[in-house]
N, CA, C and O of each residue as an XYZ file, in Angstrom:
580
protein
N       0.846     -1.168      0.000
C       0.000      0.000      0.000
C       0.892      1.231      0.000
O       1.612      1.413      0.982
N       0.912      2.179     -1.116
C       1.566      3.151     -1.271
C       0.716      4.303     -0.989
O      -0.456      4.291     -1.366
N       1.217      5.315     -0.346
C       0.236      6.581      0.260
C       1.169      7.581     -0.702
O       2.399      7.570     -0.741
N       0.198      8.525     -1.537
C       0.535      9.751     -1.925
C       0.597     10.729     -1.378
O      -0.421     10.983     -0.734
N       1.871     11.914     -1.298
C       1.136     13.424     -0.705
C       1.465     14.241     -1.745
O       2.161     14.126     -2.754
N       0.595     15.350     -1.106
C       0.614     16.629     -2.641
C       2.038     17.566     -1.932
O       2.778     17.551     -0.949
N       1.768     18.413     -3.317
C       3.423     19.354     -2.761
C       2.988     20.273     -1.595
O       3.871     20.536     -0.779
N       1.601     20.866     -1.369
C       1.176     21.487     -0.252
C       1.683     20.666      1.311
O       2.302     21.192      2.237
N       1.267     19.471      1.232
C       1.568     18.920      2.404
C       3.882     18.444      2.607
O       4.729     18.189      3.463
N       3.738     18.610      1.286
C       5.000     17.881      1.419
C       5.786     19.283      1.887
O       6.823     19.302      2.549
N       5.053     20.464      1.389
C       6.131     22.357      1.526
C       5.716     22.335      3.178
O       6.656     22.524      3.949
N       4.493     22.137      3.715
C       4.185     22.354      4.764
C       4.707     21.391      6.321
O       4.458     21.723      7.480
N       5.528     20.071      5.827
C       6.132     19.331      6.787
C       7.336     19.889      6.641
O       7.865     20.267      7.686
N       8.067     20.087      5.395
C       9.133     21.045      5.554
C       9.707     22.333      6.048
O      10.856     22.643      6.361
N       8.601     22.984      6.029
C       8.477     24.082      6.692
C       8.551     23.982      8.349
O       9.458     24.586      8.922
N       7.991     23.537      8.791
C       7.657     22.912     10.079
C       9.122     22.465      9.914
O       9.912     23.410      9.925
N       9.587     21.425      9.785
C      11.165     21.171     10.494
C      11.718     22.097     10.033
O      12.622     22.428     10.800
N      11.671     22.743      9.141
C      12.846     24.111      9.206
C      12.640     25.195     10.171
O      13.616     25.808     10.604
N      11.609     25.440     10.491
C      12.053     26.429     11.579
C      11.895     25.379     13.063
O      12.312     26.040     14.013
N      11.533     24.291     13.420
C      12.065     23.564     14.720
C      13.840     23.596     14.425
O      14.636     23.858     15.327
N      14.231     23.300     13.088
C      15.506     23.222     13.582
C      16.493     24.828     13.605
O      17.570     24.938     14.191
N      15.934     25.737     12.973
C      15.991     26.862     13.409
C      16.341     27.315     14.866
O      17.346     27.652     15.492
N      15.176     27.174     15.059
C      14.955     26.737     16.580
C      15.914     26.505     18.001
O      16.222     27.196     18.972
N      16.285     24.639     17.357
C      16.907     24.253     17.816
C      17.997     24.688     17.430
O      18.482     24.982     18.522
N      19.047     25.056     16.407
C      20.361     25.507     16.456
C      20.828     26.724     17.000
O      21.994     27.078     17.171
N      19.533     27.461     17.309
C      19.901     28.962     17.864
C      19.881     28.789     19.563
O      19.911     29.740     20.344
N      19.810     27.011     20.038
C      19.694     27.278     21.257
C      18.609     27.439     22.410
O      18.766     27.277     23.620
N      17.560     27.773     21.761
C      16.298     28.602     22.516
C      15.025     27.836     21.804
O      15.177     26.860     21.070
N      14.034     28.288     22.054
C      12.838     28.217     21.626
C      11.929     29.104     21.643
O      12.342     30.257     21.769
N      10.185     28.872     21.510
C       9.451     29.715     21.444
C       9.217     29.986     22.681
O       8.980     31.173     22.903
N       9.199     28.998     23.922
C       8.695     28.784     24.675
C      10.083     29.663     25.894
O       9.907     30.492     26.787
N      11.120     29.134     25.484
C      11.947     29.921     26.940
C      11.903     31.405     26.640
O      11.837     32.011     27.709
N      11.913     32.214     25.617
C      11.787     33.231     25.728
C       9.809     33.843     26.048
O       9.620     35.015     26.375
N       8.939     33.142     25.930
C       7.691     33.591     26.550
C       7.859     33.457     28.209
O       7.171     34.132     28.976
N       8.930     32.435     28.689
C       8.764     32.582     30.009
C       9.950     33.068     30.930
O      10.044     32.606     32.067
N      10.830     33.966     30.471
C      11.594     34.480     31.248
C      10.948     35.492     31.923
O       9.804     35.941     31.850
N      12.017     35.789     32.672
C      11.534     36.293     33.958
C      11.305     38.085     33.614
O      12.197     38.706     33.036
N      10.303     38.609     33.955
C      10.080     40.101     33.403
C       9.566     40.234     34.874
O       9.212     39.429     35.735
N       9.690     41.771     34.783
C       9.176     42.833     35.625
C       7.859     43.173     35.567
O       7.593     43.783     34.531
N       6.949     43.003     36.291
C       5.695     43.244     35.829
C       4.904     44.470     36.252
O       4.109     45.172     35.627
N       5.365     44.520     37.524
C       5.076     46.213     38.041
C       5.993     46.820     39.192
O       6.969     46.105     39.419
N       5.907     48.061     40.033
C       6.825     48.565     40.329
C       5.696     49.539     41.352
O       4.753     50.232     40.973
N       6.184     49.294     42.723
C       5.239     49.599     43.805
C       5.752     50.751     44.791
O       6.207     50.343     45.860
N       5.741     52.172     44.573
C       6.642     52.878     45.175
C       6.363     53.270     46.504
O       5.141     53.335     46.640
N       6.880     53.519     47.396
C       6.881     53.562     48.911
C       7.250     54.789     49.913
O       8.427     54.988     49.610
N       6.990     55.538     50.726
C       5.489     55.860     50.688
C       4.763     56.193     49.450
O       5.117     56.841     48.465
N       3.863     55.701     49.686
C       2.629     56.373     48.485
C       2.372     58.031     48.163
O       2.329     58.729     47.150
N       2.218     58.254     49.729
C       2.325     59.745     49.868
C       2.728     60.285     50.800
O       2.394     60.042     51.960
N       3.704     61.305     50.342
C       4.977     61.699     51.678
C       4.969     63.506     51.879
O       5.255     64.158     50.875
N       4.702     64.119     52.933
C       5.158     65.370     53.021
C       6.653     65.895     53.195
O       7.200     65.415     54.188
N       7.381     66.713     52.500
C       8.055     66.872     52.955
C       8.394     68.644     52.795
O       8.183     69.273     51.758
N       9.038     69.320     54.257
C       9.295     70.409     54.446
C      10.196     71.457     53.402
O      11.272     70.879     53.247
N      10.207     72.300     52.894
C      11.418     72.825     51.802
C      12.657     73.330     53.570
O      12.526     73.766     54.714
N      13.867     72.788     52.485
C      15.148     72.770     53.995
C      15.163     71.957     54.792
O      16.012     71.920     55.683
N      14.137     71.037     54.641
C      13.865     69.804     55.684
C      15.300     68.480     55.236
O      16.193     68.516     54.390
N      14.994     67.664     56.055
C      15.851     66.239     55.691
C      15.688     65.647     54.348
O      16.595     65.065     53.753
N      14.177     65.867     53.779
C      13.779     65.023     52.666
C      12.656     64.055     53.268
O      12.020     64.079     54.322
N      12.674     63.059     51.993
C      11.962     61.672     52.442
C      12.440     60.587     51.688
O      11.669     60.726     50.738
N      13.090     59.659     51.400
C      13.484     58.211     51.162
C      12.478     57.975     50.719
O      11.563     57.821     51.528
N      12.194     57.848     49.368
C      11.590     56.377     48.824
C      11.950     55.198     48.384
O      13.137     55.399     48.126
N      11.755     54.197     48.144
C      11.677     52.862     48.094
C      10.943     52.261     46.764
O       9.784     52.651     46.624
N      11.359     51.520     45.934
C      10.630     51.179     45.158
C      10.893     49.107     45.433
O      11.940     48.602     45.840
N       9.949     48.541     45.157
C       9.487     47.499     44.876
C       9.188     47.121     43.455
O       8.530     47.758     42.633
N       9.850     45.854     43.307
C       9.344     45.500     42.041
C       9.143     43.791     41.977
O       9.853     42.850     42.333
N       7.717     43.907     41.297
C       7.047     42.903     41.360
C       7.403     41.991     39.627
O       7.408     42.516     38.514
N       7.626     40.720     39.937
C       8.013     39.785     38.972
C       7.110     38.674     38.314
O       6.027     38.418     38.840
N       7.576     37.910     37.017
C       6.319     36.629     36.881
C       6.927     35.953     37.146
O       6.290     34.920     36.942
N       8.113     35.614     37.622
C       8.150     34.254     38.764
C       9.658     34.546     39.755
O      10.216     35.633     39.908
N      10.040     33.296     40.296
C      10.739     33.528     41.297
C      11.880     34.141     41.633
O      12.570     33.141     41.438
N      12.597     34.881     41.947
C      12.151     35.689     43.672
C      11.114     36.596     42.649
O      11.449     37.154     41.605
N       9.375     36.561     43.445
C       8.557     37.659     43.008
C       8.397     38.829     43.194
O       7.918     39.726     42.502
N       9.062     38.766     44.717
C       8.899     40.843     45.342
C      10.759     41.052     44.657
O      11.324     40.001     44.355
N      11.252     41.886     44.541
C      12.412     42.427     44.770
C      12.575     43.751     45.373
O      12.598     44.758     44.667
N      12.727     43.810     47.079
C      12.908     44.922     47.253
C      14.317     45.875     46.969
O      15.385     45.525     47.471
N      14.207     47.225     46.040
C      15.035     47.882     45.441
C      15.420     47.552     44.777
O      16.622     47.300     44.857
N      14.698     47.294     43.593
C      15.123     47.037     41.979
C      16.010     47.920     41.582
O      15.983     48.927     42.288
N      16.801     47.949     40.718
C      17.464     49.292     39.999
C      16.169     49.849     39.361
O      15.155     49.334     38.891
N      16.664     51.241     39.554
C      15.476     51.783     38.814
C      15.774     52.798     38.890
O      16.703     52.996     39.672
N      15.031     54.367     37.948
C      15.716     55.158     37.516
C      14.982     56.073     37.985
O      13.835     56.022     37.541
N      15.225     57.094     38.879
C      14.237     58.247     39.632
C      14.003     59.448     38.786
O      14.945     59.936     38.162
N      12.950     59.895     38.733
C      12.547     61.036     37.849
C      11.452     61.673     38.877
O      10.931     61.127     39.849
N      11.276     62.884     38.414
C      10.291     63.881     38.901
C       9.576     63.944     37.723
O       9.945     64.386     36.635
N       8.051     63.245     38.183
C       7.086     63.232     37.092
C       7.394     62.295     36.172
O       8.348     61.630     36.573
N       6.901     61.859     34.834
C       7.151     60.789     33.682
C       8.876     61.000     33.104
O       9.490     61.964     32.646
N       9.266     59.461     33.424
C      10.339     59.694     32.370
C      10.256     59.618     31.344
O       9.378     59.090     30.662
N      11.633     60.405     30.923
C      11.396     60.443     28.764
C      10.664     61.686     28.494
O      10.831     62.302     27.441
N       9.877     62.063     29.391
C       8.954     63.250     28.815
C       9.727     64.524     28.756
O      10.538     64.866     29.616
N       9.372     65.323     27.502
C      10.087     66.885     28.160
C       9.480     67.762     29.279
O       9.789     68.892     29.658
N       8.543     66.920     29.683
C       7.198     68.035     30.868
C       8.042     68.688     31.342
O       8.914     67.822     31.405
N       8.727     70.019     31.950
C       9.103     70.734     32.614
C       9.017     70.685     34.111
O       8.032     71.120     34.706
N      10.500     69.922     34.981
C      10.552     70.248     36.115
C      10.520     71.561     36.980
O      11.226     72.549     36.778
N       9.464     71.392     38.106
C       9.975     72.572     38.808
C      11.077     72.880     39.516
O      11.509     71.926     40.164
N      11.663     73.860     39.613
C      12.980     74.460     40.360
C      12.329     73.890     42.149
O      11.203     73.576     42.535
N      13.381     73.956     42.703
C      13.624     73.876     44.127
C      12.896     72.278     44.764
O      12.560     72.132     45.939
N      12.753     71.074     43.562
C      12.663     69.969     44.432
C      13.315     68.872     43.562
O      12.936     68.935     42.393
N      14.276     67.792     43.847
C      14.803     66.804     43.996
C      14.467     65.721     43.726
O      13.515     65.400     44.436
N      14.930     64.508     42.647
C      14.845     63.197     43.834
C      16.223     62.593     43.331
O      16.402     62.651     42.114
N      17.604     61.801     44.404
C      18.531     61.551     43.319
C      17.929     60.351     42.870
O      16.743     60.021     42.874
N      19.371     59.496     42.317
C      19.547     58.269     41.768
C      19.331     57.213     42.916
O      19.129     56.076     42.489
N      19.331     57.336     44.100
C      18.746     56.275     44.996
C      17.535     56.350     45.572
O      17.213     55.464     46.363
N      16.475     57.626     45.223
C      14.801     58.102     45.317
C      15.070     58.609     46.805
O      14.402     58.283     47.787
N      16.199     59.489     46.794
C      15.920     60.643     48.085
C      15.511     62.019     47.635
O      16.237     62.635     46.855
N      14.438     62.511     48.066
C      13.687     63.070     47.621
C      13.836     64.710     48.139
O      13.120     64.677     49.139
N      14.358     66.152     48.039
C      14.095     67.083     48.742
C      13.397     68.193     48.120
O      13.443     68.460     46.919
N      12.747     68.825     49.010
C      12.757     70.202     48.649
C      12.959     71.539     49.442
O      12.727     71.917     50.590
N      13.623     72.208     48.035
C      14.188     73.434     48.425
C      13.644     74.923     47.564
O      14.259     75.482     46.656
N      12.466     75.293     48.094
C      11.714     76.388     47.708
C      10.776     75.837     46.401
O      11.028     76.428     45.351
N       9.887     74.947     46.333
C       9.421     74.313     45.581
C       7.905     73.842     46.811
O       7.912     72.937     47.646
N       6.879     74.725     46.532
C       5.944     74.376     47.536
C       4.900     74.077     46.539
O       4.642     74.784     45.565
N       4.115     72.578     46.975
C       2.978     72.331     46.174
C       2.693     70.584     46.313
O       2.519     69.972     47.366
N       2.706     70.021     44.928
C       2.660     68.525     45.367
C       2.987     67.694     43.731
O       2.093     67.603     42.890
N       4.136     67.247     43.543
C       4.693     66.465     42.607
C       4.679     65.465     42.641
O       4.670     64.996     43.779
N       4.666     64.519     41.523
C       4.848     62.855     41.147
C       6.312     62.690     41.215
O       7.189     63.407     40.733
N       6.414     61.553     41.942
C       7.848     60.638     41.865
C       8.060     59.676     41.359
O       7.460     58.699     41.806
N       8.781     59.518     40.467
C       8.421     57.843     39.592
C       9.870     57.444     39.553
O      10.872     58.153     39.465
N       9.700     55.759     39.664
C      10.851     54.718     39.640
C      10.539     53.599     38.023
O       9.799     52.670     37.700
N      11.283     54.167     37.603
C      11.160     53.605     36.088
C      12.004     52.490     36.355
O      12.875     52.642     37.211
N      11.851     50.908     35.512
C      12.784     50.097     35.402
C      12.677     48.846     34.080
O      11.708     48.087     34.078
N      13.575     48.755     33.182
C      13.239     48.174     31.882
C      12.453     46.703     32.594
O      12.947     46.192     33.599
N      11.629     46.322     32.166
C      10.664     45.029     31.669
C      11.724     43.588     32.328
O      11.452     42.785     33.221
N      13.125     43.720     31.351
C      13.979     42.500     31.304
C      15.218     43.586     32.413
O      15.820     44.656     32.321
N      14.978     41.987     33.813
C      15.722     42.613     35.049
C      17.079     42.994     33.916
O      17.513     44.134     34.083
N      17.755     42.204     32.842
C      19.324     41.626     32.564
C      19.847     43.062     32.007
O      21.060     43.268     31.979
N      18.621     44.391     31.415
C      18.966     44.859     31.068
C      19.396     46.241     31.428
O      18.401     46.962     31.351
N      20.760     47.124     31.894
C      21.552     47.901     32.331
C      20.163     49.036     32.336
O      19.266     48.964     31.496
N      20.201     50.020     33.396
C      19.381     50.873     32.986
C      20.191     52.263     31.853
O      19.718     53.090     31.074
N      21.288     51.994     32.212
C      21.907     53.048     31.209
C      21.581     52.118     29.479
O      22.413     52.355     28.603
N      20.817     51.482     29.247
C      20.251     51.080     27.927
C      19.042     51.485     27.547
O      18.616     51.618     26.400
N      18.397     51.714     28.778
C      16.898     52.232     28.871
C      16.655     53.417     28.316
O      17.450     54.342     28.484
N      15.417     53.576     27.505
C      14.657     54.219     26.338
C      13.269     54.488     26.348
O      12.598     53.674     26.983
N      12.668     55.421     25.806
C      11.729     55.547     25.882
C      10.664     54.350     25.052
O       9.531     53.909     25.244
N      11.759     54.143     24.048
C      11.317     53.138     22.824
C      11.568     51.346     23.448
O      11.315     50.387     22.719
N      12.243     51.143     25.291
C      12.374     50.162     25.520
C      10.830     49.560     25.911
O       9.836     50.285     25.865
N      10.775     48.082     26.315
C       9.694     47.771     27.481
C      10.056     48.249     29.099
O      10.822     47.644     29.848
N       9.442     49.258     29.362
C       9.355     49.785     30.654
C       8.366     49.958     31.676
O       7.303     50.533     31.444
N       8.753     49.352     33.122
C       7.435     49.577     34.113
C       7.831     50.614     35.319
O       8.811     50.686     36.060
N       6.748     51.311     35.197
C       7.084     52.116     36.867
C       6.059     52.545     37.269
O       4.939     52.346     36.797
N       6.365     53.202     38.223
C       5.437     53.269     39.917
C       5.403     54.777     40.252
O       6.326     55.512     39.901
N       4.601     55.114     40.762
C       4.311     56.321     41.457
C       4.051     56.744     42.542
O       3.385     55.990     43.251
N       4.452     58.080     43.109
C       4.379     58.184     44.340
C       3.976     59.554     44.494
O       4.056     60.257     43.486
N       3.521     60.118     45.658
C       3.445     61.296     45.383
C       4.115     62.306     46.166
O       4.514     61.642     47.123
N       4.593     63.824     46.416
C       5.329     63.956     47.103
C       5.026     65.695     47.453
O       5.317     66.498     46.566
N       4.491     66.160     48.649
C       4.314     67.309     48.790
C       5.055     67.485     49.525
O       5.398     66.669     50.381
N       5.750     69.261     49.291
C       6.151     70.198     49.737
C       5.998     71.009     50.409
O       5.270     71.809     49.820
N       6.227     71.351     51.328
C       5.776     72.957     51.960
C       6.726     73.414     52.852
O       6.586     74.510     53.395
């Protein structure tokens, strides 16, 4: 008993092992890159903080939450901005936050956003980070007086 196939089925099993072995020679699959480990959100700490102009400041904290294990990471790298990063929005004069989310103000009375930006993939440096990357962050809020 001899079984025929047409060239549709015969292009379409070929196809199929050419990209499994694709696949396989590059190492990886479809599947380990859907499940690496990403950043999924970014939980900033206090939520909402007063702080005095000339005062000490206030320390924030960011958290970042993962799709799998270790899931919390407290103090992700992450990149402190006043208000959205990437944006040109215009900071106001006389308030702060550095590169470790210490926060001051100095003649800047009112109430600003604090955000902890951090790329998607933990592996990647934040000095690579873009507006055009995958990025998650968190907010906080931060009054002055």
């Amino acid at each position: 008993m001899t079984k025929s196939f047409t060239v549709s089925q015969i292009t379409k099993v070929f196809l199929v092992l050419a990209i499994a072995t694709s696949l396989a020679s590059c190492g990886g699959s479809m599947m380990t890159s859907m499940t690496a480990r990403q950043l999924q959100s970014i939980v900033v700490a206090p939520a909402n903080a007063t702080a005095t102009n000339g005062g000490p400041g206030v320390q924030f904290t960011a958290t970042g939450m993962y799709n799998m294990a270790p899931m919390n990471v407290m103090s992700p790298p992450a990149m402190w901005s006043i208000g959205m990063a990437f944006t040109a929005a215009p900071v106001p004069a006389g308030v702060t936050v550095d590169a470790n989310g210490m926060a001051h103000c100095s003649g800047f009375v009112g109430t600003i956003m604090i955000e902890a930006t951090a790329p998607m993939d933990p592996s990647m440096p934040l000095s690579k980070m873009t507006m055009m990357t995958s990025n998650v962050a968190g907010m906080a809020q931060l009054t002055c007086s």
